[in-house]
RONUKE-926143 format. One record per residue (C-alpha): residue number from 0; residue in one letter; chain; z, y, x. Coordinates in nm, 3 decimals. Layout:
<i->NUM; aa->A; ch->A; w->Z; v->Y; u->X>
...
END
This chain:
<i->0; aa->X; ch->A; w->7.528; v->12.788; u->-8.163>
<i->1; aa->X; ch->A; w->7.300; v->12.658; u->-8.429>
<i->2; aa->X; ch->A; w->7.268; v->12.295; u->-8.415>
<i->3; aa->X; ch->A; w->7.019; v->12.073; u->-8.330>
<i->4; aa->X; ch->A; w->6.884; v->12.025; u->-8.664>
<i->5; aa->X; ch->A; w->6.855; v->12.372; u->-8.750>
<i->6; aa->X; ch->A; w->6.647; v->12.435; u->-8.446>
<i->7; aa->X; ch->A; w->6.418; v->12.151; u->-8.482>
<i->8; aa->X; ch->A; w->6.388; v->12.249; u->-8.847>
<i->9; aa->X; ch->A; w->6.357; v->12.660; u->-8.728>
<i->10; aa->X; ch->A; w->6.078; v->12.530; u->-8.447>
<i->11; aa->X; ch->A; w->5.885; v->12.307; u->-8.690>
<i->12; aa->X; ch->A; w->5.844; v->12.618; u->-8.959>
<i->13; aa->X; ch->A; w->5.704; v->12.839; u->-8.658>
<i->14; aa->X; ch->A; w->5.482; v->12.571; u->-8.561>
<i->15; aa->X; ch->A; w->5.331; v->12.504; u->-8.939>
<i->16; aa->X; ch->A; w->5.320; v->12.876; u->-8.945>
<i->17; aa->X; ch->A; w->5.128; v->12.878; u->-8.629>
<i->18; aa->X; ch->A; w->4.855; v->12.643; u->-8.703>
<i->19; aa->X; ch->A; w->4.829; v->12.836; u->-9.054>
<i->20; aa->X; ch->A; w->4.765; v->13.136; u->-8.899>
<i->21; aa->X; ch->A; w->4.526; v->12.995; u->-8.623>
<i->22; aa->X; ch->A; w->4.337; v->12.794; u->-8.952>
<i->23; aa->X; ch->A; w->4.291; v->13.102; u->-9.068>
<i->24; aa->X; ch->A; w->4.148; v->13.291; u->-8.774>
<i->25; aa->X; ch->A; w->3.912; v->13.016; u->-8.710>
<i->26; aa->X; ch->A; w->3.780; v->13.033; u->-9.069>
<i->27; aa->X; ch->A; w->3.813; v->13.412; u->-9.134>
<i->28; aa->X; ch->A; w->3.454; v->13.394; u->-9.227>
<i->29; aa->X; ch->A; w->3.507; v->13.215; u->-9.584>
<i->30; aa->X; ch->A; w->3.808; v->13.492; u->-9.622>
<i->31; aa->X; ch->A; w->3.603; v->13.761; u->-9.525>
<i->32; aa->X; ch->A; w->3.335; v->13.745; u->-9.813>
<i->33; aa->X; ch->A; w->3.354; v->13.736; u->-10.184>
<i->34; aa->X; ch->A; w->3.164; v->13.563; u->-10.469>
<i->35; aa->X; ch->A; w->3.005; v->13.847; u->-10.718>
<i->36; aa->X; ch->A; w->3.232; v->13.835; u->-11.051>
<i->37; aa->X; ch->A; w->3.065; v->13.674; u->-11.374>
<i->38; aa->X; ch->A; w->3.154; v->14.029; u->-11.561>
<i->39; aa->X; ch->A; w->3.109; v->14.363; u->-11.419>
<i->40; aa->X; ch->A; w->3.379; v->14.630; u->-11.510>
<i->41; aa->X; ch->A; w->3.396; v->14.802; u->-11.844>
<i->42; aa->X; ch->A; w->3.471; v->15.118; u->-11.953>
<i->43; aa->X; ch->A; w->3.738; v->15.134; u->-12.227>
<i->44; aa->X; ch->A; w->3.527; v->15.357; u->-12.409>
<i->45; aa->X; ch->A; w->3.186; v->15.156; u->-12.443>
<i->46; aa->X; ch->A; w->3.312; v->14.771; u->-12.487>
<i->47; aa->X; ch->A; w->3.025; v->14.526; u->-12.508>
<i->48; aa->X; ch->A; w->2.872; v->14.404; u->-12.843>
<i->49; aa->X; ch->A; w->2.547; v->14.197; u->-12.895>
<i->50; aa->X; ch->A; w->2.370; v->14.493; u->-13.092>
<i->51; aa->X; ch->A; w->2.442; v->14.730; u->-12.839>
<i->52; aa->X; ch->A; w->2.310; v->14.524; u->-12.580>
<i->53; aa->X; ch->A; w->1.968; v->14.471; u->-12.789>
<i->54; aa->X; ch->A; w->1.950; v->14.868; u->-12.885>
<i->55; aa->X; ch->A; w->2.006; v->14.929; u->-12.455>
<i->56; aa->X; ch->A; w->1.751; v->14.709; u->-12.374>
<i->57; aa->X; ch->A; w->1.490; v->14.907; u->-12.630>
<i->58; aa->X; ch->A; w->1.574; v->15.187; u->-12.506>
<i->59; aa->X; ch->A; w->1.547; v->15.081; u->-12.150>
<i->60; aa->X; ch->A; w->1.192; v->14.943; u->-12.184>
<i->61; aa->X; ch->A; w->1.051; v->15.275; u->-12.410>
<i->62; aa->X; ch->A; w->0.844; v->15.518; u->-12.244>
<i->63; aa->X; ch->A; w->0.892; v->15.709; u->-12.578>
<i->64; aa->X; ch->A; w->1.214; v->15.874; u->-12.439>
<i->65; aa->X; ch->A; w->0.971; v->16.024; u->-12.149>
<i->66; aa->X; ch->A; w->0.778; v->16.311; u->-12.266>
<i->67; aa->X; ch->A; w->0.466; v->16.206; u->-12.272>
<i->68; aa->X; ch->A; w->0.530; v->15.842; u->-12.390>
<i->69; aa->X; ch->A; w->0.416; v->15.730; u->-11.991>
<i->70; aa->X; ch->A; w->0.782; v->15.630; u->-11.826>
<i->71; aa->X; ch->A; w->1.039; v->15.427; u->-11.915>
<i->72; aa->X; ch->A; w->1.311; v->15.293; u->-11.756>
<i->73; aa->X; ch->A; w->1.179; v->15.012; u->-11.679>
<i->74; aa->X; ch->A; w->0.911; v->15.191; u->-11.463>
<i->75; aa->X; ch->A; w->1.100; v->15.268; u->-11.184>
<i->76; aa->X; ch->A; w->1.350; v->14.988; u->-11.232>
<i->77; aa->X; ch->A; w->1.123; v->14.657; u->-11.331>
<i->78; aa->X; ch->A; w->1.404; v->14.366; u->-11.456>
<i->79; aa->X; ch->A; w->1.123; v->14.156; u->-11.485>
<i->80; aa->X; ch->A; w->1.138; v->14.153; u->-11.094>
<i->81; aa->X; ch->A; w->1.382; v->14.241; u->-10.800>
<i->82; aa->X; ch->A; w->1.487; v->14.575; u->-11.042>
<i->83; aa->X; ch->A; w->1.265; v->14.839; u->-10.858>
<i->84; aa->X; ch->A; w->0.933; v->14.941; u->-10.865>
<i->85; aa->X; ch->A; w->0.857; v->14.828; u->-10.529>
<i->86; aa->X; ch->A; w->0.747; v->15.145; u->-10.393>
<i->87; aa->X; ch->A; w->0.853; v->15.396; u->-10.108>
<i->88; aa->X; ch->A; w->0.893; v->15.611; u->-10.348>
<i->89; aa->X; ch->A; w->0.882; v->15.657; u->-10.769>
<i->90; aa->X; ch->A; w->0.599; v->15.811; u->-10.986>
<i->91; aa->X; ch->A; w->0.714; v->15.968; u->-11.294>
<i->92; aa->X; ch->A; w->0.538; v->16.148; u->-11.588>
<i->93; aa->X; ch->A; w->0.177; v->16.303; u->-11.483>
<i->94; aa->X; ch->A; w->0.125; v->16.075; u->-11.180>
<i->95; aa->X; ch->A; w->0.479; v->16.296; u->-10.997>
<i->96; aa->X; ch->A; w->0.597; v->16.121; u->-10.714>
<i->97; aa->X; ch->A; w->1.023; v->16.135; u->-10.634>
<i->98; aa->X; ch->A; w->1.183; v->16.230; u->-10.347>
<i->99; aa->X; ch->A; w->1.375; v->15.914; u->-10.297>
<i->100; aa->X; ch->A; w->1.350; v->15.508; u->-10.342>
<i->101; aa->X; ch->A; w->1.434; v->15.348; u->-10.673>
<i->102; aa->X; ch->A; w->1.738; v->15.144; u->-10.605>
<i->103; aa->X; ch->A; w->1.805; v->14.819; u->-10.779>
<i->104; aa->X; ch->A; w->1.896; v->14.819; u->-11.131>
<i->105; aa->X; ch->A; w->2.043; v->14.442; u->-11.111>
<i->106; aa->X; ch->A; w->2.444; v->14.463; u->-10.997>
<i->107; aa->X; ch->A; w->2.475; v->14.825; u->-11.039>
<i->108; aa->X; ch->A; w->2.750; v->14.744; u->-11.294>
<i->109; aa->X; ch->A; w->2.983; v->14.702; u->-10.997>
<i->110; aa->X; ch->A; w->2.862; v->15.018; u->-10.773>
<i->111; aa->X; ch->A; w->3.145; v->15.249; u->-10.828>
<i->112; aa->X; ch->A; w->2.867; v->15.587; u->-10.811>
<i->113; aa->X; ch->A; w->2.517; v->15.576; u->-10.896>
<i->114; aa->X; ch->A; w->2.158; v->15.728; u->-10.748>
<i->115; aa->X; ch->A; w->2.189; v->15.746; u->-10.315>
<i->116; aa->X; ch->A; w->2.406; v->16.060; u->-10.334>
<i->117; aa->X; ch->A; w->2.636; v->15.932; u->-10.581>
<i->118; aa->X; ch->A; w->2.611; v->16.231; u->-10.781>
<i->119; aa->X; ch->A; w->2.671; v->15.987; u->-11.084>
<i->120; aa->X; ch->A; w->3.030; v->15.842; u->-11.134>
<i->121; aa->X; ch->A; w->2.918; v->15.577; u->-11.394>
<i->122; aa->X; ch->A; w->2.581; v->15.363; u->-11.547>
<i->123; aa->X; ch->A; w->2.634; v->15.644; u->-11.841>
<i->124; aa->X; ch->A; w->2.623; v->15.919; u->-11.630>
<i->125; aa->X; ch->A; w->2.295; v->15.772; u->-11.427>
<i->126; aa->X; ch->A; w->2.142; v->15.670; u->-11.769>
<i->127; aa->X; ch->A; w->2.120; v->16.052; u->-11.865>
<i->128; aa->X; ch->A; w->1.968; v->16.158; u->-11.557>
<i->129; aa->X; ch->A; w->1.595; v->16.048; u->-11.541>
<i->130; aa->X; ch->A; w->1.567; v->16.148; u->-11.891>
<i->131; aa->X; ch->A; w->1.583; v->16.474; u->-11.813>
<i->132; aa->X; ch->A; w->1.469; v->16.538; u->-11.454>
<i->133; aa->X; ch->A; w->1.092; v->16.680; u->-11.477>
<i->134; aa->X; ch->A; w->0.968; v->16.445; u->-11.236>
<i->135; aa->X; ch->A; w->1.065; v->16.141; u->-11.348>
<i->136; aa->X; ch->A; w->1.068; v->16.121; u->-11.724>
<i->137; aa->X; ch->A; w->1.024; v->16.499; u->-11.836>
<i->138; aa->X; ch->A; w->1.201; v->16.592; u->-12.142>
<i->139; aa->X; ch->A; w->1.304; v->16.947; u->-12.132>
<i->140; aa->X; ch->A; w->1.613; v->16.897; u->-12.295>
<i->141; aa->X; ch->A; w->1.879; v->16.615; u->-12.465>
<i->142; aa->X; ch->A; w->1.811; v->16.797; u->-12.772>
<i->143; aa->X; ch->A; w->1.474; v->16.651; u->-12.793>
<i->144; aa->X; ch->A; w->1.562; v->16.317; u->-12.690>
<i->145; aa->X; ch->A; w->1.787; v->16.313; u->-12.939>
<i->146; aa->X; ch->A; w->1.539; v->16.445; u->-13.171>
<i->147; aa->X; ch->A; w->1.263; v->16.170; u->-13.060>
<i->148; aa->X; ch->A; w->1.479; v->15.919; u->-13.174>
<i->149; aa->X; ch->A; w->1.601; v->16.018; u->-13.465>
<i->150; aa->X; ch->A; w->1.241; v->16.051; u->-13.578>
<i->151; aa->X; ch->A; w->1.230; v->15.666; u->-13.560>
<i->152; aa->X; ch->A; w->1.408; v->15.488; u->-13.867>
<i->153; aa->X; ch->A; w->1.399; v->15.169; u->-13.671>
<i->154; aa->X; ch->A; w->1.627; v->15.339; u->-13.405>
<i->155; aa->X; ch->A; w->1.813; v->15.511; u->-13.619>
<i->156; aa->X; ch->A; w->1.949; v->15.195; u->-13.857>
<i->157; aa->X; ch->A; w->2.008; v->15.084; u->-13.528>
<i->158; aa->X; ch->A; w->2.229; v->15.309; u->-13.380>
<i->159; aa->X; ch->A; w->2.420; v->15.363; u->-13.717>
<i->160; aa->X; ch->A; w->2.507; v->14.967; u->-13.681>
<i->161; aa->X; ch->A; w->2.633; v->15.015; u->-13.315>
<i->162; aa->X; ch->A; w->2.792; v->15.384; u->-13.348>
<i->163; aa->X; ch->A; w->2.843; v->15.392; u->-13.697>
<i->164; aa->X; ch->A; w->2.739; v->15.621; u->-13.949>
<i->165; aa->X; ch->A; w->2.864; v->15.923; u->-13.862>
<i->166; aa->X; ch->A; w->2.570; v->16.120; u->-13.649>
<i->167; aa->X; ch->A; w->2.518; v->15.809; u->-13.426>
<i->168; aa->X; ch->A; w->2.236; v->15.941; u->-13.271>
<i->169; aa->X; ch->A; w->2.384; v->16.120; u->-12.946>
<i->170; aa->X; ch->A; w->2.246; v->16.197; u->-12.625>
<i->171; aa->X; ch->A; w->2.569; v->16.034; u->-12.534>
<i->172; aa->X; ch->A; w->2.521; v->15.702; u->-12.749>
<i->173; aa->X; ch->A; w->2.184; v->15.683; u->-12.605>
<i->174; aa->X; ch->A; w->2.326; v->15.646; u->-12.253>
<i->175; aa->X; ch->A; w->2.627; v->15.435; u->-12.355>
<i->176; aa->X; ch->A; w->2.337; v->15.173; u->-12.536>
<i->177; aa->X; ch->A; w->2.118; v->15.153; u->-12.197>
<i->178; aa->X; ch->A; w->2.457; v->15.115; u->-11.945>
<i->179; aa->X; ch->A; w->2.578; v->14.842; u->-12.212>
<i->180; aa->X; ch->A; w->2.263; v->14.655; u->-12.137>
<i->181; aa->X; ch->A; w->2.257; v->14.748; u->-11.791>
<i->182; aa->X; ch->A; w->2.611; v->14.600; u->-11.743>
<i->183; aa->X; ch->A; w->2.412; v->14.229; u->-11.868>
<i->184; aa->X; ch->A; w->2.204; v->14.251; u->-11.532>
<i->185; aa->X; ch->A; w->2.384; v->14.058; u->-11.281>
<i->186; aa->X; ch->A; w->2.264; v->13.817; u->-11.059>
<i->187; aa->X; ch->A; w->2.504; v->13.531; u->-11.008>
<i->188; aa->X; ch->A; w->2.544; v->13.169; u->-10.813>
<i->189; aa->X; ch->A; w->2.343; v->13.267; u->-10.498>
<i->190; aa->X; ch->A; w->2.313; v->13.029; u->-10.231>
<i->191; aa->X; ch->A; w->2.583; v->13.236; u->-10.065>
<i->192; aa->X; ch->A; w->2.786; v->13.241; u->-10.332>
<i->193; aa->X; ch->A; w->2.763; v->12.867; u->-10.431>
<i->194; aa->X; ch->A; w->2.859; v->12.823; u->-10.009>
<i->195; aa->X; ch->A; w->3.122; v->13.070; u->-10.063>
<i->196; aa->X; ch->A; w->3.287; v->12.815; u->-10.365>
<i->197; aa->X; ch->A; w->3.258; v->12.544; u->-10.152>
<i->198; aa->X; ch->A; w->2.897; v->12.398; u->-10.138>
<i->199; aa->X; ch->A; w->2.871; v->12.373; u->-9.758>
<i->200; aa->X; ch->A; w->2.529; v->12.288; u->-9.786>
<i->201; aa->X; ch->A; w->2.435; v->12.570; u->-9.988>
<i->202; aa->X; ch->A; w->2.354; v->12.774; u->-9.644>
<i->203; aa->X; ch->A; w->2.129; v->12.661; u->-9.351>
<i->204; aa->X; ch->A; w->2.239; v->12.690; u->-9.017>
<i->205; aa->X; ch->A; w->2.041; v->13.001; u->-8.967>
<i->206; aa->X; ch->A; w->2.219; v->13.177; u->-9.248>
<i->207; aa->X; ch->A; w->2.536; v->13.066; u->-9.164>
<i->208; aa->X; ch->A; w->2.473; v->13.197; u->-8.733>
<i->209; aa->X; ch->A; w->2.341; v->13.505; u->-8.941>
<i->210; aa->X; ch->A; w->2.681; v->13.557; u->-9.161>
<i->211; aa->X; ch->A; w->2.873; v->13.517; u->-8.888>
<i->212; aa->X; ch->A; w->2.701; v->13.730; u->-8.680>
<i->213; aa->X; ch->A; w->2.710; v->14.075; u->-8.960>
<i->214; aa->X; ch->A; w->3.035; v->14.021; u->-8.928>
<i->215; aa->X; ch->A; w->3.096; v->13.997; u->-8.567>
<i->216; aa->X; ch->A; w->2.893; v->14.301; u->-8.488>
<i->217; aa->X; ch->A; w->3.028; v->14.543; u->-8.792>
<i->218; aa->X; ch->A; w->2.790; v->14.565; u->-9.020>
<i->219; aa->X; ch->A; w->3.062; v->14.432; u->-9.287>
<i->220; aa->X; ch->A; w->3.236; v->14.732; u->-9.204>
<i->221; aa->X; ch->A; w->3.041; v->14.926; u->-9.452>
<i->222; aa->X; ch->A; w->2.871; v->14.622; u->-9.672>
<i->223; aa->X; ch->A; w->3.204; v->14.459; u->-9.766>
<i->224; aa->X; ch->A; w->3.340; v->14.339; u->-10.097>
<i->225; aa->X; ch->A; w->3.146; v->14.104; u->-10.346>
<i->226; aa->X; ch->A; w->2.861; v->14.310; u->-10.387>
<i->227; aa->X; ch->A; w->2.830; v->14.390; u->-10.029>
<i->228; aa->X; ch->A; w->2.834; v->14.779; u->-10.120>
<i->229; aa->X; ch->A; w->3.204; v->14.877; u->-10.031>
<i->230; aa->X; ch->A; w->3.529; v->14.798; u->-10.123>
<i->231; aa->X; ch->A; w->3.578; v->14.631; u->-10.452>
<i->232; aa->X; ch->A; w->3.920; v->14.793; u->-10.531>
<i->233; aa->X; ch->A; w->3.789; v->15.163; u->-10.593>
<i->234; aa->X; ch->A; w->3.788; v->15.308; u->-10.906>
<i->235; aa->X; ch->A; w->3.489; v->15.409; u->-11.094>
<i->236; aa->X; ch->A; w->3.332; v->15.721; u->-10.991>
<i->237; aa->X; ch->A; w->3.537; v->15.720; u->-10.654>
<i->238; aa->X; ch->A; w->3.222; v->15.609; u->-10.416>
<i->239; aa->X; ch->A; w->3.203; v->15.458; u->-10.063>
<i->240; aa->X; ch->A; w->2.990; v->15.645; u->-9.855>
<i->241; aa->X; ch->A; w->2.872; v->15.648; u->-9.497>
<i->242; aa->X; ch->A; w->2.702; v->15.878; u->-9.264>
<i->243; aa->X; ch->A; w->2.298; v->15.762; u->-9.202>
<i->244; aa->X; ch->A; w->2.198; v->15.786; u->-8.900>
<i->245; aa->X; ch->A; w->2.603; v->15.736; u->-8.740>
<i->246; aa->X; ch->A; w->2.408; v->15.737; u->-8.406>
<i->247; aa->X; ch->A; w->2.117; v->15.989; u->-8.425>
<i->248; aa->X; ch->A; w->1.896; v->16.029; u->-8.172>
<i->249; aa->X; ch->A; w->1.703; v->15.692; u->-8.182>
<i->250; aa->X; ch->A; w->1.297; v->15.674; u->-8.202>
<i->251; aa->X; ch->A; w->1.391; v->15.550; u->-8.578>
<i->252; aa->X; ch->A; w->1.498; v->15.898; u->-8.674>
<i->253; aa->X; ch->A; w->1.157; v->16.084; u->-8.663>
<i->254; aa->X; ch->A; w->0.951; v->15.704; u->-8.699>
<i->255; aa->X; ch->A; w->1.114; v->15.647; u->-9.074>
<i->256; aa->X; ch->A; w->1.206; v->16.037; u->-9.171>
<i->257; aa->X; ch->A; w->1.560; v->15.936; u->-9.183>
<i->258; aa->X; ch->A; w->1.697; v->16.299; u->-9.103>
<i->259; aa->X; ch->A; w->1.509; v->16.555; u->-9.308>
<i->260; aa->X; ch->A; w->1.697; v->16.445; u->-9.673>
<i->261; aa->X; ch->A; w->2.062; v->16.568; u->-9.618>
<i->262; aa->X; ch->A; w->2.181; v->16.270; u->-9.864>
<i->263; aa->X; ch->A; w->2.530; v->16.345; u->-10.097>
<i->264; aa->X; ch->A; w->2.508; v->16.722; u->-9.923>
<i->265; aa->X; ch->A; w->2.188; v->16.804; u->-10.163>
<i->266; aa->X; ch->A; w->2.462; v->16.731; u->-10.473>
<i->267; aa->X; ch->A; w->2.744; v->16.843; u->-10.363>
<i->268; aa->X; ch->A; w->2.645; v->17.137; u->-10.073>
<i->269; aa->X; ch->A; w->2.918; v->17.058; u->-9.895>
<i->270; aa->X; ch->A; w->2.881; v->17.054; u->-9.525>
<i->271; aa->X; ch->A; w->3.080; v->16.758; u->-9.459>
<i->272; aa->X; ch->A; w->2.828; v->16.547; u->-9.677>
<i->273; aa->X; ch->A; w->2.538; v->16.646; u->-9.464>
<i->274; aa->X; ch->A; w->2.372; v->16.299; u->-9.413>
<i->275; aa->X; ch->A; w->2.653; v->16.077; u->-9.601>
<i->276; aa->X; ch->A; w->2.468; v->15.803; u->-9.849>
<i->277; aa->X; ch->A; w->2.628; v->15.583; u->-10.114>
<i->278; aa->X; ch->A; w->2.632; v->15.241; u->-9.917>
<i->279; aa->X; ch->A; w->2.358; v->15.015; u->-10.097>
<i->280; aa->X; ch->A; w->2.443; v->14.666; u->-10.200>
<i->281; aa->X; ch->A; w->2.274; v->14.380; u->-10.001>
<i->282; aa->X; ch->A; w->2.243; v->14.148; u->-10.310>
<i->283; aa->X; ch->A; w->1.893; v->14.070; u->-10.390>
<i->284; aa->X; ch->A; w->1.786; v->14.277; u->-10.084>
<i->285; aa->X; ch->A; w->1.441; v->14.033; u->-9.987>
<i->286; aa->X; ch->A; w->1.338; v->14.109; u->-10.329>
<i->287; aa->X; ch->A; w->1.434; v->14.527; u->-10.298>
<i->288; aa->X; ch->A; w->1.147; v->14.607; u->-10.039>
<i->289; aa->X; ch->A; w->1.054; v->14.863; u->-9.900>
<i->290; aa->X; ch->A; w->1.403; v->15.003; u->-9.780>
<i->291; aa->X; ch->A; w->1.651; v->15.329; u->-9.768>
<i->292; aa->X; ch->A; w->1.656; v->15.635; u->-9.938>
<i->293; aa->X; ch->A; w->1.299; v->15.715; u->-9.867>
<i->294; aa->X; ch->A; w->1.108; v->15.352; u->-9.859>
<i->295; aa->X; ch->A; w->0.958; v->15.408; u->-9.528>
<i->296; aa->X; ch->A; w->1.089; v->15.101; u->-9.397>
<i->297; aa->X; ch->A; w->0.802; v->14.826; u->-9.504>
<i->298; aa->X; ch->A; w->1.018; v->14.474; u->-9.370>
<i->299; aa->X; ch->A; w->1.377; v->14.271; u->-9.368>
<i->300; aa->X; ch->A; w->1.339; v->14.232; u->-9.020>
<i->301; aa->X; ch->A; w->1.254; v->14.610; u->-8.913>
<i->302; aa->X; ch->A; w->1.505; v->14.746; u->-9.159>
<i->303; aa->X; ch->A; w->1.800; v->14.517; u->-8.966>
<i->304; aa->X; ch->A; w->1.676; v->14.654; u->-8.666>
<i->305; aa->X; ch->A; w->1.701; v->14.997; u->-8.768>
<i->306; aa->X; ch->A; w->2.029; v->14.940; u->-8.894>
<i->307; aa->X; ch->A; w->2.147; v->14.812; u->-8.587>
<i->308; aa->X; ch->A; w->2.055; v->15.066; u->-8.373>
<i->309; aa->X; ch->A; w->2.131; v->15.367; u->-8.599>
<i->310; aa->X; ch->A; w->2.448; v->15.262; u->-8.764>
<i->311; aa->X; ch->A; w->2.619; v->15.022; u->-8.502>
<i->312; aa->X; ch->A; w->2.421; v->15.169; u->-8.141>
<i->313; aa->X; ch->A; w->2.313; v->14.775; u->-8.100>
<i->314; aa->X; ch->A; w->1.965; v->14.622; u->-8.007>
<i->315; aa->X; ch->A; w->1.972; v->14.286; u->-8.139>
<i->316; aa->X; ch->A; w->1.758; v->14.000; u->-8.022>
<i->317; aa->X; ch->A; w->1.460; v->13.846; u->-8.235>
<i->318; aa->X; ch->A; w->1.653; v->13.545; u->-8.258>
<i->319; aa->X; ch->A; w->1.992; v->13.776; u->-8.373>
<i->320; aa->X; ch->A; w->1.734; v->13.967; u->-8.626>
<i->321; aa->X; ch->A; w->1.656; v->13.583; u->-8.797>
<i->322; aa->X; ch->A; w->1.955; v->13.465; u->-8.855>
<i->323; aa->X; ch->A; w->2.031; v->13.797; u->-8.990>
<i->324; aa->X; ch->A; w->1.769; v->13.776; u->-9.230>
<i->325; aa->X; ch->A; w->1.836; v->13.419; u->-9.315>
<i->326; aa->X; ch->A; w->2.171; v->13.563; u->-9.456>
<i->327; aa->X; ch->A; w->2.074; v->13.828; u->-9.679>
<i->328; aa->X; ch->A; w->1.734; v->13.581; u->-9.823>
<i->329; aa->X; ch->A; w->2.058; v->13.419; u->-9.915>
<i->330; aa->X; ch->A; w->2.208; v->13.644; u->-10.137>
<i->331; aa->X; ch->A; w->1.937; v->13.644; u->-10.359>
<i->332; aa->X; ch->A; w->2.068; v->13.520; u->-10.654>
<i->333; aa->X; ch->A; w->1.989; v->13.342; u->-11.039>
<i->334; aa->X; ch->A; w->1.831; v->13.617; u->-11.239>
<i->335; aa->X; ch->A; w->1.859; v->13.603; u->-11.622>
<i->336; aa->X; ch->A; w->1.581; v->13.560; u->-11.799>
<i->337; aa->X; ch->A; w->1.415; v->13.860; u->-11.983>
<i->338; aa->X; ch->A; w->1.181; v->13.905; u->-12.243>
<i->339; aa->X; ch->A; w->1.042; v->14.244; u->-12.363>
<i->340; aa->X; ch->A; w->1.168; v->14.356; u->-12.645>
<i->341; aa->X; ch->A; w->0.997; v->14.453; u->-13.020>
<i->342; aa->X; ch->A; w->1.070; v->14.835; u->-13.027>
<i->343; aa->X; ch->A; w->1.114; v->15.093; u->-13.330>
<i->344; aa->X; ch->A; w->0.735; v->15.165; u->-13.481>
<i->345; aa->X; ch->A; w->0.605; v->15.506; u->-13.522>
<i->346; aa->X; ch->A; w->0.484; v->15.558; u->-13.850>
<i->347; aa->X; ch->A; w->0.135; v->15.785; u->-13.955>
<i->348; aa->X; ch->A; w->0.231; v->15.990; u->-13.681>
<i->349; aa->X; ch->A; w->0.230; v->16.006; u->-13.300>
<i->350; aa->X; ch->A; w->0.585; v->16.207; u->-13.121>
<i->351; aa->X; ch->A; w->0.400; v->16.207; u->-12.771>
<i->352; aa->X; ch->A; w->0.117; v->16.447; u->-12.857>
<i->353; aa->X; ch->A; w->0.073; v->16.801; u->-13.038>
<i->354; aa->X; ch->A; w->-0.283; v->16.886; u->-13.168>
END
């Protein structure tokens, strides 16, 4: 028989156990949610450097690399604001309107897929897309992208600094530059994050019912990790996707369109994608309006409603919608400041126009 020391000793370690475990329960809240990181994730093959960054940023604010001179990236994805263009949908060269909402440019450094179908594994990959599409910035081909700026000397001295001097000037280098400055656009020490370190007071009372709440009813389920946009221990180019509508059916579907876009299955064709959307990130998501894939959805309030019902099958009360709201006005973080930057002059000549 053990003896009575042992017992009391083998009691008292179950007990501090106990109230450990029953701490945490009770504040599984704080445990629940993550701070964003300082630094995004980067690629082995495209480190950081202060020229880079500058040459990305040119090249995200010239509507030079759009055929007609009209689009940049900037356009659709304004860093002097919430990172979007604020619109249901894009316009791209000759007044074209896109299928599809701009998402936020600002955190996509930790998205592990880019666009809404995720048909992009990395910021590279999404860089050279809008380039080329014929809605959004027209040019018929990377070849004359390539040849654009290379008809720049500015850009080129540039790119021979970054790359070096061996044909720097790549359709490639041009999307590692703009990811490189993408990668600077993060939007640290929310008020949620500042509560999450400790600031209790960082967070009214409203926001605080409201975190609670997105997690008691599931919504956390699918915006989890530190940028509220899936896990955070996927790999790059791996994705984390959900089906939109889960619960079809609802007056939302034909009210907002939310059925006629099959989602990931218009990249992939795969039947089993039919509907299934890269989950977007809540960060910065009062500043984002209007909302999903298509921007029907005008408000916060109506778009947590919608959510609700079509992802979860829940009606929440106007009360359940604020608090809601409170939370996610509080992930709206500190957003660097950004100046436009002096780009590469065209000399005696114009590259946007043929006589």
């Amino acid at each position: 028989m053990e003896s009575f020391f042992t017992h009391y000793w083998r009691m008292r370690g179950l007990l501090i156990v106990t109230l450990f475990l029953i701490a945490m329960l009770s504040s599984s809240i704080v445990f629940a949610f993550e701070a964003l990181p300082s630094k995004p994730p980067i690629p082995k093959d495209n480190p950081i450097t202060p020229a880079k960054i500058e040459l990305g940023k040119q090249l995200f604010f010239d509507p030079r690399l759009s055929v007609d001179g009209t689009v940049s990236c900037n356009s659709c994805h304004n860093v002097m604001a919430g990172g979007t263009d604020n619109r249901p949908v894009s316009v791209g060269v000759s007044g074209q309107k896109g299928g599809r909402s701009a998402p936020t440019v600002w955190n996509a450094a930790f998205l592990t897929t880019q666009f809404w179908d995720g048909r992009a594994a990395t910021l590279e990959d999404q860089a050279k897309g809008p380039i080329l599409n014929p809605i959004e910035m027209g040019m018929p081909h990377k070849d004359v992208a390539v040849d654009r700026i290379k008809a720049m000397p500015g850009y080129v001295s540039q790119f021979e600094n970054v790359f070096g001097k061996k044909n720097p000037v790549t359709y490639d280098n041009i999307a590692k530059a703009i990811a490189t400055y993408e990668r600077t656009l993060i939007t640290p020490n929310s008020p949620f994050d500042r509560y999450i370190k400790g600031d209790k007071k960082a967070l009214s009372s409203t926001a605080i019912a409201g975190m609670k709440l997105v997690d008691k009813v599931g919504c956390t389920g699918c915006h989890s990790g530190s940028n509220f946009a899936g896990p955070t221990n996927l790999k790059m180019g791996e994705g984390f996707f959900q089906k939109f509508p889960a619960f079809p059916g609802s007056k939302y579907d034909k009210k907002y369109d939310l059925i006629s876009d099959l989602g990931r299955y218009e990249a992939t064709k795969k039947n089993e994608d039919k509907h299934m959307w890269r989950v977007p990130t809540w960060r910065n998501i009062a500043v984002t309006a209007p909302y999903f894939h298509n921007g029907t959805v005008s408000t916060l309030e109506e778009a947590v409603r919608v959510m609700a019902k079509t992802q979860l099958n829940t009606k929440l009360s106007n009360k359940e919608v604020g608090n809601i709201v409170a939370f996610l006005n509080s992930l709206t973080g500190e957003f660097p400041k950004q100046s436009m930057p002096r780009l590469p002059d065209t000399t005696n000549t114009s590259l946007t126009t043929t006589n």
